[in-house]
matplotlib code that plots the C-alpha trace (Angstrom):
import matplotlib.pyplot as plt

x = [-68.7, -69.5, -71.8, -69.0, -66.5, -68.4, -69.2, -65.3, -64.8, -67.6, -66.5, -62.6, -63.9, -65.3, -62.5, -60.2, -63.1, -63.5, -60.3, -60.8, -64.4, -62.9, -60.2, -62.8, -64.7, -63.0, -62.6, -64.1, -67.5, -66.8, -66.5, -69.7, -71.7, -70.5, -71.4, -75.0, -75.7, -74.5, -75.8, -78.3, -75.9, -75.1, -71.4, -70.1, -71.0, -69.4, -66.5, -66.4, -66.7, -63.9, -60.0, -57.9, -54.3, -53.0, -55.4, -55.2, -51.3, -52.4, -55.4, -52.6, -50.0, -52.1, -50.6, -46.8, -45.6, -42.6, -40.2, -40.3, -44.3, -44.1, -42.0, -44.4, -47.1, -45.2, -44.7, -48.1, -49.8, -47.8, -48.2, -52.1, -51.7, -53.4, -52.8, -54.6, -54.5, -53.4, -50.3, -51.5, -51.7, -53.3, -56.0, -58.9, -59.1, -62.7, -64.0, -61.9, -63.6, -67.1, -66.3, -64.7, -67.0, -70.6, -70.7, -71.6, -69.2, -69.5, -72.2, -73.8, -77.3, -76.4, -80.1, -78.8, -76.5, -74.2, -73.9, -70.4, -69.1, -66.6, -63.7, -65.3, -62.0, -63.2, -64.6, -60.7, -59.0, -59.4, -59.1, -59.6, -58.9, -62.2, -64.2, -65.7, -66.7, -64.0, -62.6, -59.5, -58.4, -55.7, -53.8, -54.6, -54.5, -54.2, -52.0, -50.3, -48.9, -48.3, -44.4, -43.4, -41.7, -44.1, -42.6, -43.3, -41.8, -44.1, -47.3, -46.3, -46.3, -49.3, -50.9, -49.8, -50.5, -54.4, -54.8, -53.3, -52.1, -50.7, -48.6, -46.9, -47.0, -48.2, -51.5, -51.9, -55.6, -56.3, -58.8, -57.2, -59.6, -57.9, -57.5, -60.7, -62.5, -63.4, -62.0, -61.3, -57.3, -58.6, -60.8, -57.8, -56.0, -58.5, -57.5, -53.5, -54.9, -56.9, -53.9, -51.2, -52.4, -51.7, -55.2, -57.4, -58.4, -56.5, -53.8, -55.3]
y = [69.8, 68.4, 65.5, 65.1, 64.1, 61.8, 59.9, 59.7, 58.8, 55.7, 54.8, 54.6, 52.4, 50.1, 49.5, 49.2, 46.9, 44.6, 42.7, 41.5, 40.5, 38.6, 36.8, 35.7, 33.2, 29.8, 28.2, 25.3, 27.2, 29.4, 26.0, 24.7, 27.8, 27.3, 23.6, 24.1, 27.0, 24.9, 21.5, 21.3, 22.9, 21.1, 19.5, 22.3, 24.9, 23.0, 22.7, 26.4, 27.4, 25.1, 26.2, 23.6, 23.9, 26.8, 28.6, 27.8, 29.2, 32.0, 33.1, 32.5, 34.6, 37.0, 36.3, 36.4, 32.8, 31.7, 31.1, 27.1, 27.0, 29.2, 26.8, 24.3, 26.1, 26.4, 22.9, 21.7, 23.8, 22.8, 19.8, 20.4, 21.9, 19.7, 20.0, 19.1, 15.8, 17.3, 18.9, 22.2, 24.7, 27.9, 27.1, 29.4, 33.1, 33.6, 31.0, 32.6, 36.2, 34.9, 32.8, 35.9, 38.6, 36.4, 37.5, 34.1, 32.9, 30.2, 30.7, 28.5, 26.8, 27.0, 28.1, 26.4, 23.3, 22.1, 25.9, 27.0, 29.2, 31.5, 33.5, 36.8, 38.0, 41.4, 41.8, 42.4, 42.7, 45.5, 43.2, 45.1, 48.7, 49.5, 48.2, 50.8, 49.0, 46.5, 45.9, 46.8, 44.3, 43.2, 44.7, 45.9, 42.7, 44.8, 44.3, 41.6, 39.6, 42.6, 43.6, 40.0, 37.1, 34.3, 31.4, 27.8, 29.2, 32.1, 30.1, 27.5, 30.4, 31.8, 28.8, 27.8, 31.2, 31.1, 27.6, 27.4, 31.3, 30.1, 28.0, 30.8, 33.0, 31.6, 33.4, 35.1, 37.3, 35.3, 32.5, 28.8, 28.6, 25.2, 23.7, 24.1, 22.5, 26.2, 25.8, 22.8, 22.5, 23.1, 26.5, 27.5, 26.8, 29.4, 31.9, 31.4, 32.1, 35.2, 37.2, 35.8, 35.8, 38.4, 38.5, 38.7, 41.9, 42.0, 42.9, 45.0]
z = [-114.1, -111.0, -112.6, -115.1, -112.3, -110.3, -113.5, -114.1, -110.8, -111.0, -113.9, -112.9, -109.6, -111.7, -114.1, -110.9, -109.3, -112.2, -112.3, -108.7, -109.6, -112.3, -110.4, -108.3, -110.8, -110.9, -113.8, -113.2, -112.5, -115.6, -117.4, -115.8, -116.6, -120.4, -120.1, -119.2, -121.4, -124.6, -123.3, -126.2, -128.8, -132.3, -132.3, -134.6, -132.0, -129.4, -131.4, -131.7, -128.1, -126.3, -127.3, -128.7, -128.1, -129.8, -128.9, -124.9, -125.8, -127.6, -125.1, -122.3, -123.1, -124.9, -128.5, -127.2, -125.8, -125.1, -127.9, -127.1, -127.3, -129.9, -132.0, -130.8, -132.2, -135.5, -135.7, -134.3, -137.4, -139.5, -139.6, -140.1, -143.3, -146.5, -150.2, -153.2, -154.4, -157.5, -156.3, -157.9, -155.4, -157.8, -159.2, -160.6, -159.5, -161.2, -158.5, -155.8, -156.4, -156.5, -153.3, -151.6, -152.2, -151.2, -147.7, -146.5, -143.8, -141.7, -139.8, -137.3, -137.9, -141.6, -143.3, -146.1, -145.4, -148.6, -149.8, -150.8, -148.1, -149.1, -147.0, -146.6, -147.5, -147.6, -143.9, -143.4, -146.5, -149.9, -153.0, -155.9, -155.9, -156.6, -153.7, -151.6, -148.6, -146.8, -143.1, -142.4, -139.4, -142.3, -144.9, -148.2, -150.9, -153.8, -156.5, -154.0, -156.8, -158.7, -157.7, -156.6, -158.6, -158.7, -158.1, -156.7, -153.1, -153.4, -154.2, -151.7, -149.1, -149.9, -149.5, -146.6, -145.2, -146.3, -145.5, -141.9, -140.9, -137.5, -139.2, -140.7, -137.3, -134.4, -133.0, -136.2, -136.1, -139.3, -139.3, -140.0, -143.3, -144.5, -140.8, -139.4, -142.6, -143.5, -147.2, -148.9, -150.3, -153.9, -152.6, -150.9, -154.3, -156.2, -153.2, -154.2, -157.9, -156.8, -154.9, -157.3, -161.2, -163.3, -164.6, -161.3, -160.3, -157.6, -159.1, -161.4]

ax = plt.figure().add_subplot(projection="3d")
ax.plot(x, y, z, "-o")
ax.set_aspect("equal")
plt.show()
């Protein structure tokens, strides 16, 4: 019982401790210690370490700013989102499914450089009802386009959503697949497909 305290009590010092220690690092040495330990990094892993904009607002205000930089960030993603040149925005489930459920995300020092990457929808998301093994940081997609009518406003927001989420809500948990150069408007196109057709499993 005794050993059982003492550990609570170390343990409660050093949570206490630890936000002083923090608040003691600058963050132009923090910077400087990131600098040196990616000075030989590739340009895509730099480009994955530094914040851009939104996400300097988002890290600030721990996913709550103010309602003027939050319309800011609203309009700043928006204005980020690409369509296919073809105007069509659902394209092919079938490709969407494959793409979704290969387990290859975007990884750094691609073993493989030109392979399709796909969204690894399902490290967050259940697709069809019959997968056993998904992450739950997001909700349930199945039978998503099941109850709704699907319409050109519906598909229009889905794709938005999937291609640039914090253009929907600003410091969304979901990856900017279409923004970052993740998926390409006509992948993200299959994706609308996938969650919206009758026929995909999804909806199943």
């Amino acid at each position: 019982m005794k050993t059982a305290l003492k550990m609570s009590a170390v343990l409660a010092a050093c949570c206490v401790a630890l936000p002083a220690t923090a608040q003691e690092v600058s963050s132009e040495k923090l910077d400087a210690v990131i600098e040196a330990a990616f000075a030989n990094a590739s340009a895509d892993v730099k480009n994955r370490i530094y914040q851009d904009e939104t996400q300097a607002v988002c890290s600030k205000y721990r996913d709550n700013p103010p309602d003027e930089l939050w319309d800011a960030v609203l309009e700043r993603e928006q204005a980020n989102i690409a369509y296919p040149e073809s105007d069509v925005l659902m394209g092919d489930w079938q490709v969407a499914m494959k793409e979704a459920n290969n387990g290859y995300g975007w990884r750094i020092g691609d073993d493989k450089p030109g392979r399709v990457v796909g969204g690894n929808c399902y490290a967050c998301h259940q697709l069809a009802p019959d997968e056993v093994a998904y992450g739950n940081l997001g909700p349930s997609l199945t039978g998503y386009g099941k109850d709704r009518v699907i319409d050109d406003q519906l598909i229009k927001a889905t794709y938005d959503k999937i291609y640039n989420a914090q253009a929907v809500l600003p410091c969304s948990q979901m990856p900017r697949f279409g923004a970052n150069g993740f998926l390409t408007p006509e992948q993200v196109a299959d994706y609308v497909a996938m969650l919206l057709s009758p026929d995909s499993p999804v909806n199943e």
